[in-house]
ROFIDREN-282330 format. One record per residue (C-alpha): residue number from 1; x, y, z; chain. Coordinates in Angstrom, 2 decimals. Each point is the difference from the previous one (the first is absolute). Example, Ala and Ser with C-alpha at 12.3 -4.5 7.8 and 13.67 -1.06 7.14 Angstrom:
! ROFIDREN-282330
[1,[12.30,-4.50,7.80],"A"]
[2,[1.37,3.44,-0.66],"A"]
! end
This chain:
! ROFIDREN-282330
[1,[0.00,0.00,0.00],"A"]
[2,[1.36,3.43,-0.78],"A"]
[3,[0.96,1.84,3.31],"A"]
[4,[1.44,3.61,0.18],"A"]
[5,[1.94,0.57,3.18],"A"]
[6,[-0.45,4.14,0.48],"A"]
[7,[3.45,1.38,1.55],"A"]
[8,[1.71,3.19,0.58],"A"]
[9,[3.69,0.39,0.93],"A"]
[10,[-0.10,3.46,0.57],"A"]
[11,[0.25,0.67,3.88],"A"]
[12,[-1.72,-2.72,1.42],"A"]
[13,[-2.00,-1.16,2.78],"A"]
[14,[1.22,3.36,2.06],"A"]
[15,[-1.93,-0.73,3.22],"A"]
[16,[2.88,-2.63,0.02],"A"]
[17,[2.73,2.90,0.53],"A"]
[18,[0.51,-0.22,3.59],"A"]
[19,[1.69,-3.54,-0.77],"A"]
[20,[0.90,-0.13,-3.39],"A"]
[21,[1.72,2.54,-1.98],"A"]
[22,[-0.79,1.25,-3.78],"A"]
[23,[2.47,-2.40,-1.61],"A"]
[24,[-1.14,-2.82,2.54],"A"]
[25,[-3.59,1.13,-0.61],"A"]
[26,[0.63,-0.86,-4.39],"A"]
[27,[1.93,-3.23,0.92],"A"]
[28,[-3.03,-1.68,2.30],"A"]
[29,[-2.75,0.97,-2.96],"A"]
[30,[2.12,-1.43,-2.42],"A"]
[31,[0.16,-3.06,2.17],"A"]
[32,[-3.58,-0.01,0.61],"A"]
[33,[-0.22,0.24,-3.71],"A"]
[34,[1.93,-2.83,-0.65],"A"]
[35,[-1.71,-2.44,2.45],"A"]
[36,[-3.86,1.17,-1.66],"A"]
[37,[1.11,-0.69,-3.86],"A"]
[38,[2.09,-2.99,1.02],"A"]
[39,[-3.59,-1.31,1.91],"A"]
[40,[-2.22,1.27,-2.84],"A"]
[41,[2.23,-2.40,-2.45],"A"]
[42,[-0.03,-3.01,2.24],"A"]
[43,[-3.90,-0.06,0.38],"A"]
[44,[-0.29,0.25,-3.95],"A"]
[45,[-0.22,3.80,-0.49],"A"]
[46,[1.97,2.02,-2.91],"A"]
[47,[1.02,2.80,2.17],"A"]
[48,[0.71,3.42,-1.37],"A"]
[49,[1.07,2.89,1.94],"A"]
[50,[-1.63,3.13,-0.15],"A"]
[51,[2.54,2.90,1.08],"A"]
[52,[0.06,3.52,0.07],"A"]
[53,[3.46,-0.26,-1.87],"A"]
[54,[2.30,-2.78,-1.29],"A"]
[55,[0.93,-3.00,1.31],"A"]
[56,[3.26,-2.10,-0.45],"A"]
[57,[-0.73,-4.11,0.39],"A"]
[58,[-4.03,0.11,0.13],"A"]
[59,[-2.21,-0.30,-2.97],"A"]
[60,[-1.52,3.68,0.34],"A"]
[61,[-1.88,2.84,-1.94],"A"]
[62,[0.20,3.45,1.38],"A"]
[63,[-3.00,2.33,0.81],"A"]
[64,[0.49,3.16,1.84],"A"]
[65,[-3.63,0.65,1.06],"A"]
[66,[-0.97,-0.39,3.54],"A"]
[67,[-0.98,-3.71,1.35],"A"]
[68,[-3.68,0.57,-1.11],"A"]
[69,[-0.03,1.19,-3.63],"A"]
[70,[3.15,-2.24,-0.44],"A"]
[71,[-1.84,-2.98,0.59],"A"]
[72,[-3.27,1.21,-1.76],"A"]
[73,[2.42,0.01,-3.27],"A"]
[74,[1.19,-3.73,0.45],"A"]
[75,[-3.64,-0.61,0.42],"A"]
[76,[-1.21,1.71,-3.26],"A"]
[77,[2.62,-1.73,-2.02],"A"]
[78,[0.32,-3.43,1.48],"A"]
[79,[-3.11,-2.65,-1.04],"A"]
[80,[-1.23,-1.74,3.63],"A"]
[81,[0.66,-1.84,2.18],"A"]
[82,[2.67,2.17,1.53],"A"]
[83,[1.25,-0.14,3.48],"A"]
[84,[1.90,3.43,1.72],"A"]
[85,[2.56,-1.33,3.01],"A"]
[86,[1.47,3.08,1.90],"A"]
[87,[3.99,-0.16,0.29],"A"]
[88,[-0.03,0.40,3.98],"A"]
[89,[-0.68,-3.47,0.73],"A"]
[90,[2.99,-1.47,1.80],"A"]
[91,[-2.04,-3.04,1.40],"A"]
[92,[-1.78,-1.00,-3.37],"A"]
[93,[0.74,-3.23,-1.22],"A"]
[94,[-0.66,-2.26,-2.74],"A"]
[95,[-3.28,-1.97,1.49],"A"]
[96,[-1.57,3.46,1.29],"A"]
[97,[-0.07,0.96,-3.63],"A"]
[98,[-1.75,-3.03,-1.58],"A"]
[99,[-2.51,0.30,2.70],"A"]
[100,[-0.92,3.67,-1.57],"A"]
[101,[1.08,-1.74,-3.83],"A"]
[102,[-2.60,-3.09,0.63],"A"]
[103,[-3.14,1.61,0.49],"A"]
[104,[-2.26,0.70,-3.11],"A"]
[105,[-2.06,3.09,1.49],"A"]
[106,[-0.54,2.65,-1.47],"A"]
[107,[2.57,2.08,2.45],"A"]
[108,[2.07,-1.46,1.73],"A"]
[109,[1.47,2.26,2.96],"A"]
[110,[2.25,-0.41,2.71],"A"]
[111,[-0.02,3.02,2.19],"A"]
[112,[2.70,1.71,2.09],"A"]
[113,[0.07,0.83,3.61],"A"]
[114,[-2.09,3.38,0.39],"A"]
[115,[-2.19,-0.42,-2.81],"A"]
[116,[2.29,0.36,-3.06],"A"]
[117,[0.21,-2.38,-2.73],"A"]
[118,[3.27,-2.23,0.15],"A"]
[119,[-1.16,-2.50,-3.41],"A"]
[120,[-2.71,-0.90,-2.30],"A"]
[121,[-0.95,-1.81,-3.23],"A"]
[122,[-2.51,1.79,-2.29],"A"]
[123,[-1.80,-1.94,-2.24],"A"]
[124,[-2.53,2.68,-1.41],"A"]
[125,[1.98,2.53,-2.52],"A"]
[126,[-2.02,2.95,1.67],"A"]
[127,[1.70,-0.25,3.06],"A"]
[128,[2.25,3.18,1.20],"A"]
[129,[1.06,0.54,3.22],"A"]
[130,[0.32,3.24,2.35],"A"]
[131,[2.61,-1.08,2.41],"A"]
[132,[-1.03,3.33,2.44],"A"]
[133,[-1.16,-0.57,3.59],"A"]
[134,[-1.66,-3.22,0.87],"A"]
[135,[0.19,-1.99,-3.54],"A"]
[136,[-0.26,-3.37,0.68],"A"]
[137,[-3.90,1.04,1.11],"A"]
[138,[-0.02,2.45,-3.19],"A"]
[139,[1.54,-2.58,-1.90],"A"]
[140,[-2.54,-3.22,0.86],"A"]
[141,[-3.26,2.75,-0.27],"A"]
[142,[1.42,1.01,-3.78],"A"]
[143,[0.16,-3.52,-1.47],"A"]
[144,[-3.20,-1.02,1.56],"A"]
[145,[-1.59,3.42,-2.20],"A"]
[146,[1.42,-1.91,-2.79],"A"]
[147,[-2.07,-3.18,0.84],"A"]
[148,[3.61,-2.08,1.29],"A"]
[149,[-0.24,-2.64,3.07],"A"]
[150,[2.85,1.40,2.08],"A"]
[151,[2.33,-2.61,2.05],"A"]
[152,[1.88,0.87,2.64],"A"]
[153,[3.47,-1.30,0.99],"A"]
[154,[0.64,-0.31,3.44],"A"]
[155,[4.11,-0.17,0.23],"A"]
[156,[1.93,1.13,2.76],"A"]
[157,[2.88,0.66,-2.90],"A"]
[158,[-1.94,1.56,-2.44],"A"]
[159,[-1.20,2.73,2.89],"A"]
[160,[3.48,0.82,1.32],"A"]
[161,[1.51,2.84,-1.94],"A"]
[162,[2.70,2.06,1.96],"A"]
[163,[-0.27,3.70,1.00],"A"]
[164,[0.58,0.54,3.37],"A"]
[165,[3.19,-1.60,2.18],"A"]
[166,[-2.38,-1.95,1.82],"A"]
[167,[-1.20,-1.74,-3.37],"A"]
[168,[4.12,-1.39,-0.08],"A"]
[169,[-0.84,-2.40,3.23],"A"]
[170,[-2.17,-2.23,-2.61],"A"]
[171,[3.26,-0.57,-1.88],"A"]
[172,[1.59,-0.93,2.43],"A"]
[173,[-2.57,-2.94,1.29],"A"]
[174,[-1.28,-0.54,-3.72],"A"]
[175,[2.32,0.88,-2.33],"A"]
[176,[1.88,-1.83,-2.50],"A"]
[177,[1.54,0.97,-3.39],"A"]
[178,[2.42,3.07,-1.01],"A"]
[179,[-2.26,2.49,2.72],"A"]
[180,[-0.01,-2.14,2.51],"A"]
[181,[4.36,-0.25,-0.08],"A"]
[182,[0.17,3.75,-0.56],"A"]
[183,[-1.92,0.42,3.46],"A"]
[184,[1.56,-2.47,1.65],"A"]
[185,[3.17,1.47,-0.65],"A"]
[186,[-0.59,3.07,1.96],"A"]
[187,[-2.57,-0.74,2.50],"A"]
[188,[-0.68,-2.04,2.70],"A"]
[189,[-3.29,-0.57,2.21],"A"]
[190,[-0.36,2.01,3.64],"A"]
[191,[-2.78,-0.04,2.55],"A"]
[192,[-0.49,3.15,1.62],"A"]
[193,[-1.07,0.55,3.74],"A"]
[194,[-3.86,-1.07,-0.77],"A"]
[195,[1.06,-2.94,-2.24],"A"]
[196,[-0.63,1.60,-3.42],"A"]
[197,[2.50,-1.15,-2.43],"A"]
[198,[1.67,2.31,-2.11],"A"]
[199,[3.09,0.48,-2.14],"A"]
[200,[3.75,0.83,0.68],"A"]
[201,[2.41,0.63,-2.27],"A"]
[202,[3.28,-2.31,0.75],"A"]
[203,[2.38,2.74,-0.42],"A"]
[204,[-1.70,2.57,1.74],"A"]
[205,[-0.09,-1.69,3.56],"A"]
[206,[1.22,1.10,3.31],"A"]
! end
């Protein structure tokens, strides 16, 4: 099934800066990156990219629009089904994305922690998405005005993206693949006086 991965290099996940720096920042997407188009080709996907600018080693094409209208053009052009997998998914694996591959719905969706919209299939060539506030409920109400069953995936790894330094504990329990190593490099798990478990960077301790 055709699958564009959306992804932007360009000073990423920022709410990440009180751990990682700006280079560090680019090196974990592109490690994310890795592990989702690696994952969408073992479950039987033909992943392309879809950056904001080119891309050495991935099979890409470059759009400089904003997430929504960049999408809405793969949509337009590509003939259904077509599945959208966002790039910040350091806990996806191969068997996660067959569930979302094997269902024949109408739209398929697999929604992200907070509302948003992590994956989905589309199977009805009207489909366009508005990625804006809560669109995994925007999402599932738009393909059901279009007549479409809508299927939900329930995944663990298809609902953890990363943007805040809390999100970086999941690695560490779940993680495997390219992200997973990168995080492991540099952090370590720490309970704090209540028992909460956070993050610590291993060359930053006391």
């Amino acid at each position: 099934m055709k699958t564009y991965i959306p992804f932007s290099p360009e000073n990423p996940k920022t709410r990440l800066d009180p751990l990682l720096d700006a280079d560090e920042r680019v090196e974990f997407v592109y490690a994310c990156l890795d592990d989702v188009t690696a994952a969408v080709s073992e479950a039987g996907g033909d992943a392309t990219v879809l950056s904001t600018e080119p891309l050495d080693g991935f099979d890409a094409v470059v759009r400089d629009e904003a997430l929504t209208p960049a999408v809405n053009v793969v949509l337009d052009d590509e003939t259904p089904p077509v599945a959208v997998v966002v790039a910040d998914l350091p806990l996806v694996t191969p068997d996660a994305l067959r569930r979302l591959y094997a269902s024949d719905a109408g739209f398929v969706v697999a929604p992200g922690r907070g509302g948003g919209t992590n994956a989905f299939v589309a199977r009805d060539g009207r489909f366009r998405v508005d990625y804006h506030g809560t669109s995994f409920a925007d999402h599932a109400e738009k393909a059901r005005e279009l007549g479409c069953d809508v299927h939900v995936v329930d995944s663990f790894r298809l609902s953890t993206d990363v943007d805040e330094p809390q999100d970086l504990v999941e690695i560490l329990l779940h993680g495997e693949g390219r992200a997973a190593d990168f995080v492991r490099q540099r952090f370590e798990l720490v309970e704090d006086d209540e028992d909460r478990v956070g993050v610590r960077r291993l060359d930053r301790q006391e």
